[in-house]
PyMOL commands that place a pseudoatom at each C-alpha (Angstrom):
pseudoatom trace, name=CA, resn=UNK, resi=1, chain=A, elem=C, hetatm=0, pos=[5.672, 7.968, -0.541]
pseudoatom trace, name=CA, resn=UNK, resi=2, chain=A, elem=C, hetatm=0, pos=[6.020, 8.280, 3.290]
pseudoatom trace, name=CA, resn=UNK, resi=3, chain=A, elem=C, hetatm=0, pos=[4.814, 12.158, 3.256]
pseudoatom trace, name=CA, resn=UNK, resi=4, chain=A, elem=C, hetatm=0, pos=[5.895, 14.251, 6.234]
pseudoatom trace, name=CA, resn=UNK, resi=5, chain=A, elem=C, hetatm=0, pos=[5.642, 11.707, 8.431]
pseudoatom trace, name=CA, resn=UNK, resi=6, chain=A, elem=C, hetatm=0, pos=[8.535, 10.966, 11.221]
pseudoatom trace, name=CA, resn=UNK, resi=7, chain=A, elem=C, hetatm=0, pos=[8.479, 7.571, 11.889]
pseudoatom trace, name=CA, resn=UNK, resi=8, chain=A, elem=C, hetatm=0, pos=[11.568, 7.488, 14.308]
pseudoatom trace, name=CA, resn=UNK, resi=9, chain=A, elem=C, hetatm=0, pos=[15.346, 8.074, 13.634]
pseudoatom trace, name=CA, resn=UNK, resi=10, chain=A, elem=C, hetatm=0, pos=[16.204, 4.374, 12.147]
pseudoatom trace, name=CA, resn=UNK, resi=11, chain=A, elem=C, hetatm=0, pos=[13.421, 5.115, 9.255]
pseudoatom trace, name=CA, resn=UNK, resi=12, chain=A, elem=C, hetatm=0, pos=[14.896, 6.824, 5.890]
pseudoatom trace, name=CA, resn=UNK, resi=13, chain=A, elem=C, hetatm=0, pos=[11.688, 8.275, 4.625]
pseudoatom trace, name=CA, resn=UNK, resi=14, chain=A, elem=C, hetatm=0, pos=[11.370, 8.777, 1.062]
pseudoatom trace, name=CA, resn=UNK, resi=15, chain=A, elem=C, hetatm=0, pos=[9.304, 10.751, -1.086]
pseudoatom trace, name=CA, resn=UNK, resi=16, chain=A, elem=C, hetatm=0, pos=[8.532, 12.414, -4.557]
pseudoatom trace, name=CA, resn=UNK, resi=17, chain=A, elem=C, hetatm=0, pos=[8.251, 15.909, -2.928]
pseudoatom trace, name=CA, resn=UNK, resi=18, chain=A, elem=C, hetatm=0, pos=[10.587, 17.885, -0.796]
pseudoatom trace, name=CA, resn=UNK, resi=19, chain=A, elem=C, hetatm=0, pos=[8.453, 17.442, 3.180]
pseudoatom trace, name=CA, resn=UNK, resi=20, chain=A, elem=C, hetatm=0, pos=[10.182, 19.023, 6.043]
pseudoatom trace, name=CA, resn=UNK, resi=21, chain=A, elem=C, hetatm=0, pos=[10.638, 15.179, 7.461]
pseudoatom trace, name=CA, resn=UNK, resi=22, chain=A, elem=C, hetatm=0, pos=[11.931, 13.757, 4.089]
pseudoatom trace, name=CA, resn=UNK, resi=23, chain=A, elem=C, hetatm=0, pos=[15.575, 13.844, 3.456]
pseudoatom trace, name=CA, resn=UNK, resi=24, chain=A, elem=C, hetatm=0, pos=[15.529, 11.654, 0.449]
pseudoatom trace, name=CA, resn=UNK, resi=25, chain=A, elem=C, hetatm=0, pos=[13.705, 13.136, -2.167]
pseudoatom trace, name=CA, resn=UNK, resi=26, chain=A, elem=C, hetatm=0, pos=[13.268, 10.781, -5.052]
pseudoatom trace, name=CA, resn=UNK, resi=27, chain=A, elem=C, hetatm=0, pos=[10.993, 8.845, -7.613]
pseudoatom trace, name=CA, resn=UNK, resi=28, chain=A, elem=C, hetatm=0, pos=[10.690, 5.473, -6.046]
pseudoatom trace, name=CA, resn=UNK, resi=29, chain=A, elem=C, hetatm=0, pos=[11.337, 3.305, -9.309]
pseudoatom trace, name=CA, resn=UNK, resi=30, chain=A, elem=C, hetatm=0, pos=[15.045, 4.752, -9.330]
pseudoatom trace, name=CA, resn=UNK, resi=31, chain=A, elem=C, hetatm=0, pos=[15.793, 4.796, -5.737]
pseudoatom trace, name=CA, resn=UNK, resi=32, chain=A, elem=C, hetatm=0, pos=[19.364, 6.482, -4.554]
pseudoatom trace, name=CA, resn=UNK, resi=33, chain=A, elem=C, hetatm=0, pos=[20.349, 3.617, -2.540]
pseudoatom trace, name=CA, resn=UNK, resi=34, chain=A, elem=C, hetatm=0, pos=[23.304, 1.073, -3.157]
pseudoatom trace, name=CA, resn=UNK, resi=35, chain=A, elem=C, hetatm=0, pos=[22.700, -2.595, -3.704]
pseudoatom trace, name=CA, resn=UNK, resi=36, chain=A, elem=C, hetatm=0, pos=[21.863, -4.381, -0.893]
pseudoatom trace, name=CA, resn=UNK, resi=37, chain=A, elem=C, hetatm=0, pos=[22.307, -1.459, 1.649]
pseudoatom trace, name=CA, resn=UNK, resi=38, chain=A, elem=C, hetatm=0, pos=[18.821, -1.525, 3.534]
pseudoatom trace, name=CA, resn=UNK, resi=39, chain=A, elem=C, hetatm=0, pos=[17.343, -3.977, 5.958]
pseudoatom trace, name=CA, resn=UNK, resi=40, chain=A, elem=C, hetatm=0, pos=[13.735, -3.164, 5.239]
pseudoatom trace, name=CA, resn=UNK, resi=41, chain=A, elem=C, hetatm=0, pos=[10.962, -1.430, 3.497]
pseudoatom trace, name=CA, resn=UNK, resi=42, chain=A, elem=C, hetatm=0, pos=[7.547, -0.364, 4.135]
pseudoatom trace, name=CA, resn=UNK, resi=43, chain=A, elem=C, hetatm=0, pos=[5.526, 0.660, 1.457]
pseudoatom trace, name=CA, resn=UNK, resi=44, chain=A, elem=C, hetatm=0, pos=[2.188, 1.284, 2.013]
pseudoatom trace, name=CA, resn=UNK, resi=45, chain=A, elem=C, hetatm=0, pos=[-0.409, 2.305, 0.084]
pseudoatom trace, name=CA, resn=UNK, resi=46, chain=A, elem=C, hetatm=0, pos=[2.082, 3.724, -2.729]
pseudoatom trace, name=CA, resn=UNK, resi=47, chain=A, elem=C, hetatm=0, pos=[2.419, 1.269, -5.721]
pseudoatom trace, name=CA, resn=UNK, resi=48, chain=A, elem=C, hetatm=0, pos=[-1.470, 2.530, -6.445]
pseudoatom trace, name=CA, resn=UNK, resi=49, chain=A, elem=C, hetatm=0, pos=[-0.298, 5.558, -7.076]
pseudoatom trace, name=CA, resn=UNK, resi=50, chain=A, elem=C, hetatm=0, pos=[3.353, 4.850, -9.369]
pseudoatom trace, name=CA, resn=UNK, resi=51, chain=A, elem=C, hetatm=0, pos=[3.154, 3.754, -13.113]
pseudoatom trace, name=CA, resn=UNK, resi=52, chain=A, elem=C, hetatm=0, pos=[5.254, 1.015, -13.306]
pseudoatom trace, name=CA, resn=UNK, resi=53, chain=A, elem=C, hetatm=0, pos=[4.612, -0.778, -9.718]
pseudoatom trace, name=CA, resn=UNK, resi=54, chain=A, elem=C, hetatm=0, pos=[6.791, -3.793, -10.810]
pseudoatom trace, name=CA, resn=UNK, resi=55, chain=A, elem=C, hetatm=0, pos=[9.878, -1.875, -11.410]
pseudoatom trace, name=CA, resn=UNK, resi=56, chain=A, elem=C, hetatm=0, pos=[9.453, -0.367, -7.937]
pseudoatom trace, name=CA, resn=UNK, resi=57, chain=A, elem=C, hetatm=0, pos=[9.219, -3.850, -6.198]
pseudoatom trace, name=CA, resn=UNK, resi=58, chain=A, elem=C, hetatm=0, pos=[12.284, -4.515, -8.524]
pseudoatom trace, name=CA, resn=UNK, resi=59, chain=A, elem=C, hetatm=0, pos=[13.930, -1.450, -7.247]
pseudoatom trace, name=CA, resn=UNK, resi=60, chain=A, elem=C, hetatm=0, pos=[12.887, -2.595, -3.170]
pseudoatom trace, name=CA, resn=UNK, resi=61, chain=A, elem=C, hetatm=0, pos=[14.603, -6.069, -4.296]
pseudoatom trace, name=CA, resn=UNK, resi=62, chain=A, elem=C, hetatm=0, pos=[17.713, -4.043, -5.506]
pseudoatom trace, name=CA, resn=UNK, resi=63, chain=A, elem=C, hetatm=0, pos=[18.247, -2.171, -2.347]
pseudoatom trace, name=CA, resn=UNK, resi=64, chain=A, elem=C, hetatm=0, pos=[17.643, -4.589, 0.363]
pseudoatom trace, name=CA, resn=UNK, resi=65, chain=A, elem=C, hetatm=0, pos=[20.106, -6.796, 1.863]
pseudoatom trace, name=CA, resn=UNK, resi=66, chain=A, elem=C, hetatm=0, pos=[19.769, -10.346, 1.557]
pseudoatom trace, name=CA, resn=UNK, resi=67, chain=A, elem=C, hetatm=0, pos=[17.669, -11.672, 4.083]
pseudoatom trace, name=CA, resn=UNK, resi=68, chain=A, elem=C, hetatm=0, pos=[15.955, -8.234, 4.347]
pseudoatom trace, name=CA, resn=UNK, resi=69, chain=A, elem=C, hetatm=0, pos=[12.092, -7.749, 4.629]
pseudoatom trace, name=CA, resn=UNK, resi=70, chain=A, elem=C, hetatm=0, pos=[9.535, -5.864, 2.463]
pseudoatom trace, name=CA, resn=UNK, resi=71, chain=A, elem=C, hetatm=0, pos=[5.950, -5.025, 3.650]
pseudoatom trace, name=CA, resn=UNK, resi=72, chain=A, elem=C, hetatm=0, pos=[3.520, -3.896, 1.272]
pseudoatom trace, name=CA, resn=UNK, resi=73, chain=A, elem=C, hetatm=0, pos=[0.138, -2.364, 1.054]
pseudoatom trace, name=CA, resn=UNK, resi=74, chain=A, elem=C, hetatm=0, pos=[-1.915, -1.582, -1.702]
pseudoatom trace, name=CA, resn=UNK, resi=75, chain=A, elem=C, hetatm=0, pos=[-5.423, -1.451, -2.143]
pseudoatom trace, name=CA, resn=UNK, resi=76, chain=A, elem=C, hetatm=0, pos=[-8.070, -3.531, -4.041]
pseudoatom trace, name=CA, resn=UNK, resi=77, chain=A, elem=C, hetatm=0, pos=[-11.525, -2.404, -3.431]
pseudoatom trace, name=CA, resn=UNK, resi=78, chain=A, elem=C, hetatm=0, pos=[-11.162, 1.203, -2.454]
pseudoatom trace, name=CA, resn=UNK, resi=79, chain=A, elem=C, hetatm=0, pos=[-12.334, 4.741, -4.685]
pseudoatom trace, name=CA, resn=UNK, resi=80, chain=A, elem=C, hetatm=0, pos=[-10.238, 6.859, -6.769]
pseudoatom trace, name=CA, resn=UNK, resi=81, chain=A, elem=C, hetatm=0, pos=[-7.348, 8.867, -4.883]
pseudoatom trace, name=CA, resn=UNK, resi=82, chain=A, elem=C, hetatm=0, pos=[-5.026, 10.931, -6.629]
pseudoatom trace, name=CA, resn=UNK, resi=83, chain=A, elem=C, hetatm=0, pos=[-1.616, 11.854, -4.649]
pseudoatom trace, name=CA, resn=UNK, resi=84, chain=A, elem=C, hetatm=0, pos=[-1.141, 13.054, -7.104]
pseudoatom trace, name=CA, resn=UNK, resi=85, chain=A, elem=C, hetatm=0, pos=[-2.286, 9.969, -9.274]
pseudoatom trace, name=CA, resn=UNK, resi=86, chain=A, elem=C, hetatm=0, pos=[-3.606, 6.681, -8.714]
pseudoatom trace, name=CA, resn=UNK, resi=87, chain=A, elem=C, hetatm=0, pos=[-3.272, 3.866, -11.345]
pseudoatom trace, name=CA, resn=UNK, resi=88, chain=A, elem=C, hetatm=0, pos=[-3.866, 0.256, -10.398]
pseudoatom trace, name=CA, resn=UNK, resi=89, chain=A, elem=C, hetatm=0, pos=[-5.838, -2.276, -7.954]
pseudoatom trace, name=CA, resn=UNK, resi=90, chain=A, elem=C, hetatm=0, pos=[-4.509, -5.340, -6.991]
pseudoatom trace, name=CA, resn=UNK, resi=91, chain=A, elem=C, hetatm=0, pos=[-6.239, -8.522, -5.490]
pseudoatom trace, name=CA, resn=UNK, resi=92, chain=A, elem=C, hetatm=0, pos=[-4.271, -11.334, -3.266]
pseudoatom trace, name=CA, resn=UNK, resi=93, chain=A, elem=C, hetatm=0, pos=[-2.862, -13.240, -5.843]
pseudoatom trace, name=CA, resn=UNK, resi=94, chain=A, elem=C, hetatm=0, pos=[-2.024, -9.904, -7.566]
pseudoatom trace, name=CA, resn=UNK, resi=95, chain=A, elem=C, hetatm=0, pos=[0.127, -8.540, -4.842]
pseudoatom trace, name=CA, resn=UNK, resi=96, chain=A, elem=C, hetatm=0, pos=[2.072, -12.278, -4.907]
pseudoatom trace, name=CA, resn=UNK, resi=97, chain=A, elem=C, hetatm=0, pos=[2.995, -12.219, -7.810]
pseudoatom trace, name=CA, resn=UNK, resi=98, chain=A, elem=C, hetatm=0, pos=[3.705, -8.515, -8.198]
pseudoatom trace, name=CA, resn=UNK, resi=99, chain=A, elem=C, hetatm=0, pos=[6.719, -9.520, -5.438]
pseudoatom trace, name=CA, resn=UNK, resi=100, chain=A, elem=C, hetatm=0, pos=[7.557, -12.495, -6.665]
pseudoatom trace, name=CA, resn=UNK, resi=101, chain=A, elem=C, hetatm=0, pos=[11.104, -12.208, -6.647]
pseudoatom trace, name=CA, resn=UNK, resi=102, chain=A, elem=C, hetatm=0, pos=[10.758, -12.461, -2.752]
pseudoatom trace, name=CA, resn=UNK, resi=103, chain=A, elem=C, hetatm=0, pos=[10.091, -15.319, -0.484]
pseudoatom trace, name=CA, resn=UNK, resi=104, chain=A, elem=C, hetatm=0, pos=[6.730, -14.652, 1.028]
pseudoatom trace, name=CA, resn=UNK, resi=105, chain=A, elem=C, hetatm=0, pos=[6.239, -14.965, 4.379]
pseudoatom trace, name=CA, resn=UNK, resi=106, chain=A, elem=C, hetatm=0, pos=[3.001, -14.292, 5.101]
pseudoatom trace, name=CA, resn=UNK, resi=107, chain=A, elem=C, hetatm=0, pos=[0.193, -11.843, 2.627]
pseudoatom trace, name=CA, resn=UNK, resi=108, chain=A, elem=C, hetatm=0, pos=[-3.744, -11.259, 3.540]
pseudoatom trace, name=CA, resn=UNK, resi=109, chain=A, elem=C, hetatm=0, pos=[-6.024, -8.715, 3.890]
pseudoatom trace, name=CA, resn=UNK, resi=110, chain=A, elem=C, hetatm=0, pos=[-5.044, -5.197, 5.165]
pseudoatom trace, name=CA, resn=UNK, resi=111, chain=A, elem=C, hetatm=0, pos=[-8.446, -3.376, 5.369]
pseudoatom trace, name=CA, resn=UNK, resi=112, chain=A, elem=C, hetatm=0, pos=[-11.181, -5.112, 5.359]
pseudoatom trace, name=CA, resn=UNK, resi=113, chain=A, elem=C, hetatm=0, pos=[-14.548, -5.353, 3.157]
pseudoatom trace, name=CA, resn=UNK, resi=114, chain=A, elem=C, hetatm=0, pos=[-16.285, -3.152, 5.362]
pseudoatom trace, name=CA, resn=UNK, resi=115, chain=A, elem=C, hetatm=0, pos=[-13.821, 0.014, 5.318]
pseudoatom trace, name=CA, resn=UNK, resi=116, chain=A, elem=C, hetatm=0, pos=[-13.912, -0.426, 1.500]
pseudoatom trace, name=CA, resn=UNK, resi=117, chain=A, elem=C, hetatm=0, pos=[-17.478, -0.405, 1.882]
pseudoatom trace, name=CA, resn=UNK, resi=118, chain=A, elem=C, hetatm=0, pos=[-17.611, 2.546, 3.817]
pseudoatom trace, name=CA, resn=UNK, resi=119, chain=A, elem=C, hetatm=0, pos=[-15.276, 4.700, 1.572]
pseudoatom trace, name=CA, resn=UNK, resi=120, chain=A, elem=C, hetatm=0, pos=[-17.808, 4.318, -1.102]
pseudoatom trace, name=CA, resn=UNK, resi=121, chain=A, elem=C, hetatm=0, pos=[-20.572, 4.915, 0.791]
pseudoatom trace, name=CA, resn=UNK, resi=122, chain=A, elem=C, hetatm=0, pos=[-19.217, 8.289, 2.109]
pseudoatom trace, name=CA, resn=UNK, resi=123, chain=A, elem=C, hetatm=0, pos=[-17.889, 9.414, -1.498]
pseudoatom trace, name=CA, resn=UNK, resi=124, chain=A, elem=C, hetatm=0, pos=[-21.601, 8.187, -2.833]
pseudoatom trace, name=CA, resn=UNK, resi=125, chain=A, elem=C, hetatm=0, pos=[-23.568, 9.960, -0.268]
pseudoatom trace, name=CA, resn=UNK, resi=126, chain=A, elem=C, hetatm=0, pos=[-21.265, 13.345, -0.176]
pseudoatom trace, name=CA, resn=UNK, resi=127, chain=A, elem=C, hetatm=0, pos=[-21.868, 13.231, -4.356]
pseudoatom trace, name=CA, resn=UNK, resi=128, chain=A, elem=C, hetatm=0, pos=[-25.409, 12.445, -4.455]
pseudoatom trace, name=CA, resn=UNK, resi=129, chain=A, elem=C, hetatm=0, pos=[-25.885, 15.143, -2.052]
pseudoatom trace, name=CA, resn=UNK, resi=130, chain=A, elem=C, hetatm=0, pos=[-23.623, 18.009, -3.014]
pseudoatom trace, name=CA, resn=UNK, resi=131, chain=A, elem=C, hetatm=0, pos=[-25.011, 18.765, -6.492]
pseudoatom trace, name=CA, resn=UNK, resi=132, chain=A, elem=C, hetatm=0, pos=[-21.757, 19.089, -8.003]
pseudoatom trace, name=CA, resn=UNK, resi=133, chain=A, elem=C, hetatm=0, pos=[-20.487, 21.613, -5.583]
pseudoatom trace, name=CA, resn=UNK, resi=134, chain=A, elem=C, hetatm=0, pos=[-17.046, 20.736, -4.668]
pseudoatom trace, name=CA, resn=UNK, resi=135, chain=A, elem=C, hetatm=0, pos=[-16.527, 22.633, -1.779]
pseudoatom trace, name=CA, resn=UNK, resi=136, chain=A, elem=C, hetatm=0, pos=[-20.427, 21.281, -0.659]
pseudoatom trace, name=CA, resn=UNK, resi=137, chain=A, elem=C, hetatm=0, pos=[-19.087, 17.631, -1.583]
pseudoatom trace, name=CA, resn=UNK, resi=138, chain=A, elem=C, hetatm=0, pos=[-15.701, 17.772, 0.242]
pseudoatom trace, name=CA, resn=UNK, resi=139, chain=A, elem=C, hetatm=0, pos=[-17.849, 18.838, 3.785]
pseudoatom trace, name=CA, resn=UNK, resi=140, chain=A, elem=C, hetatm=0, pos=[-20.304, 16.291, 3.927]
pseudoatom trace, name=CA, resn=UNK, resi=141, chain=A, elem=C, hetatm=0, pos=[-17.662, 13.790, 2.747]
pseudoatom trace, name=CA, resn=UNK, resi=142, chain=A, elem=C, hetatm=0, pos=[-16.381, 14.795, 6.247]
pseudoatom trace, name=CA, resn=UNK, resi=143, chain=A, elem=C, hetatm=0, pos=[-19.163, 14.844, 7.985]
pseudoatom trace, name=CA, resn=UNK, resi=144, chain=A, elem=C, hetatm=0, pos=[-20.333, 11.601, 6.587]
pseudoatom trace, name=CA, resn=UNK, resi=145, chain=A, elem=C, hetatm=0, pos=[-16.559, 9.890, 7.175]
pseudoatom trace, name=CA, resn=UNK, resi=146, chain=A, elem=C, hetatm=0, pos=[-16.847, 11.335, 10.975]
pseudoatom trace, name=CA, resn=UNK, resi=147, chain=A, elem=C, hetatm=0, pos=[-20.267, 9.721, 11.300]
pseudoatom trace, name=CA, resn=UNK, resi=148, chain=A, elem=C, hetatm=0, pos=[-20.093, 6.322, 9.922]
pseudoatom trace, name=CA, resn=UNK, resi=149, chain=A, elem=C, hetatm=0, pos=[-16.341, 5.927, 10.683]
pseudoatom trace, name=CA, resn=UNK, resi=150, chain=A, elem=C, hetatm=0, pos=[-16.881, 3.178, 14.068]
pseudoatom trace, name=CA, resn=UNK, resi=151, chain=A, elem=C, hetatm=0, pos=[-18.522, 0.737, 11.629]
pseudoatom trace, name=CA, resn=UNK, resi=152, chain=A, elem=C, hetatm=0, pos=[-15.102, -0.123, 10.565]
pseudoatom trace, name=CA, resn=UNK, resi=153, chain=A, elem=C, hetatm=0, pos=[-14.502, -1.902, 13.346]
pseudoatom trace, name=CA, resn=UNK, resi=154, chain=A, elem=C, hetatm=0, pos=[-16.835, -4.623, 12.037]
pseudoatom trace, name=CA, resn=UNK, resi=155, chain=A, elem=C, hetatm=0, pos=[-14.036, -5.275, 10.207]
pseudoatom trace, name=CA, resn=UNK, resi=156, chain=A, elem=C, hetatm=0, pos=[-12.935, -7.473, 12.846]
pseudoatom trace, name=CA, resn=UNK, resi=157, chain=A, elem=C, hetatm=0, pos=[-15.308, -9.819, 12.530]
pseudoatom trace, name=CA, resn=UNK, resi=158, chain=A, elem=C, hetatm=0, pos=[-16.273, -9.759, 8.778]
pseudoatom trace, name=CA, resn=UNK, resi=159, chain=A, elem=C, hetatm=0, pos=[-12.341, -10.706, 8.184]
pseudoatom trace, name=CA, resn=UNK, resi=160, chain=A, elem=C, hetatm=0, pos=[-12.901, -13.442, 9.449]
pseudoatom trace, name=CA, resn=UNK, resi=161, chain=A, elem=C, hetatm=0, pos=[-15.314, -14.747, 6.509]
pseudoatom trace, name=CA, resn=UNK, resi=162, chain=A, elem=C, hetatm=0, pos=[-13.720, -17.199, 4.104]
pseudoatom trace, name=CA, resn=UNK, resi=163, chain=A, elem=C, hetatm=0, pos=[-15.176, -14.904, 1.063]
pseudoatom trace, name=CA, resn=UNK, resi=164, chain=A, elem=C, hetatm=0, pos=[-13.944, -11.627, 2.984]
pseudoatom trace, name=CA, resn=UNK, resi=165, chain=A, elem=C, hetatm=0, pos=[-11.382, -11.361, 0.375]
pseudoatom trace, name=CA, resn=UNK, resi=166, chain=A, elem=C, hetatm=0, pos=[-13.648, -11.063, -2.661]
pseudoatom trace, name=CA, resn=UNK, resi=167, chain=A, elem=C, hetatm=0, pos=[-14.433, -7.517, -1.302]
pseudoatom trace, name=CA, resn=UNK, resi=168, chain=A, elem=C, hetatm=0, pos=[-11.543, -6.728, 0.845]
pseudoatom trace, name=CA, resn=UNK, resi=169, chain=A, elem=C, hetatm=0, pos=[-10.190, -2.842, 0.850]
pseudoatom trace, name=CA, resn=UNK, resi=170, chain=A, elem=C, hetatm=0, pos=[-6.432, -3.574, 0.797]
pseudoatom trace, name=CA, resn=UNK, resi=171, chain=A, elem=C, hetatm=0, pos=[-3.970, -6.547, 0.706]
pseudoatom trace, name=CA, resn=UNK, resi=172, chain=A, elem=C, hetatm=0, pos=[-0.707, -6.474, 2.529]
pseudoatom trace, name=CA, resn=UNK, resi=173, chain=A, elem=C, hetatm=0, pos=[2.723, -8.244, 1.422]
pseudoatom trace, name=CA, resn=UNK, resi=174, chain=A, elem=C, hetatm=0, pos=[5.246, -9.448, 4.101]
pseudoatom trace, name=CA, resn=UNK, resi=175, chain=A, elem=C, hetatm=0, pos=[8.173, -11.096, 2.468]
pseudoatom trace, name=CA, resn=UNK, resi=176, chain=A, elem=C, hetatm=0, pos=[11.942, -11.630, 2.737]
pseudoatom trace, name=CA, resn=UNK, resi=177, chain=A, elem=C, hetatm=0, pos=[14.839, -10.839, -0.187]
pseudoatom trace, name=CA, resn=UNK, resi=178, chain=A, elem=C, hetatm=0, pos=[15.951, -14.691, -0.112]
pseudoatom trace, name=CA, resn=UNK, resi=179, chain=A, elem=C, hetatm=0, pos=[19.940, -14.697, -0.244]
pseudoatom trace, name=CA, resn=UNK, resi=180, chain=A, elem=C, hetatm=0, pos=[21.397, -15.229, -3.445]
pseudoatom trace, name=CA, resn=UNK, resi=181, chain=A, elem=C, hetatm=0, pos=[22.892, -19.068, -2.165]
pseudoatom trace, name=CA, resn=UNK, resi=182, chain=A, elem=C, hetatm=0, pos=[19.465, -20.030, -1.172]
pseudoatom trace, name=CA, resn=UNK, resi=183, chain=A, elem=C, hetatm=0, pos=[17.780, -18.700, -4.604]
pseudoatom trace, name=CA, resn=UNK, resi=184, chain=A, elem=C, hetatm=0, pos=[20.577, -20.975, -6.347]
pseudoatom trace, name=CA, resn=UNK, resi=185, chain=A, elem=C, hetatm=0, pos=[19.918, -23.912, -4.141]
pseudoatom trace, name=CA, resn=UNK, resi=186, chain=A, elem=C, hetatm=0, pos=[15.671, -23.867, -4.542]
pseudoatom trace, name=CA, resn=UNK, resi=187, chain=A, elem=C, hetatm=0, pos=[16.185, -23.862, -8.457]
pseudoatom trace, name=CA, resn=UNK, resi=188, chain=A, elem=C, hetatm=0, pos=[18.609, -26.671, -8.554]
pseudoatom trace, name=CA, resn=UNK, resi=189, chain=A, elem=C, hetatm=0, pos=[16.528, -28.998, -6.974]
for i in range(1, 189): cmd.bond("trace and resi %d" % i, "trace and resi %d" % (i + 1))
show_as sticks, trace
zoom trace
């Protein structure tokens, strides 16, 4: 789900539709890679938008090499966003265990309770005000986003809560495919 985005010449960017800076087109639970053949992925904010989210993380395990890192995003408190679907919301916990086949290194929140806030509070205003006119709705969504969109850096401070979490916008996932020796090792014991 990278989009047309060109990251640098290290990154393979993947994606269900044929972008001018994607040369792997592909669905991301089936992903055209050998076993063990990548040192890292970053997926962010996709598995919303997949229907099976666990067989992609199973497919990221597949592909990386041992020792190699995965970084997830995916969002828990955030609006409806089609591209071109959007399916799930996971919390904290949710995002664990949805990688649980790697070691996790380190997981928290990614955007914070106030840009969650905000994202409702532009779609709410731009829909109470637009009477059902789309092409009304999708300008002051703009204008709204454009004027309220510094708030989010209270974000800094508001992450900082204990609670934060309860209402955050996104979780992230930074983990590690564990080698197959060490895996072996931690369930003998």
């Amino acid at each position: 789900g990278s989009g047309n985005s060109n990251i640098g010449d290290n990154v393979i960017n993947v994606d269900l539709f044929d972008y001018e800076n994607v040369p792997v087109v592909a669905d991301v639970r089936e992903l055209p890679f050998k076993n063990g053949s990548l040192d890292s992925i970053f997926n962010i904010v996709v598995l919303e938008h997949v229907r099976e989210p666990d067989r992609v993380v199973r497919e990221c395990y597949r592909v990386l090499k041992d020792g190699g890192i995965i970084f997830s995003v995916i969002p828990f408190m955030q609006p409806f966003h089609a591209a071109p679907y959007d399916y799930q919301r996971y919390s904290r916990p949710g995002i664990e265990f949805l990688h649980k086949e790697f070691e996790l290194i380190k997981s928290g929140t990614y955007g914070g309770p106030v840009s969650g806030f905000l994202w409702v509070f532009q779609e709410f205003v731009a829909l109470l005000l637009s009477f059902g006119i789309e092409p009304l709705r999708d300008l002051l969504y703009l204008i709204v986003m454009i004027l309220t969109w510094p708030i989010k850096f209270l974000d800094y401070f508001f992450c900082r809560l204990p609670t934060s979490e309860n209402i955050a916008s996104s979780f992230f996932y930074y983990g590690r495919k564990m080698p197959i020796d060490s895996q072996n090792s931690m369930s003998t014991r």
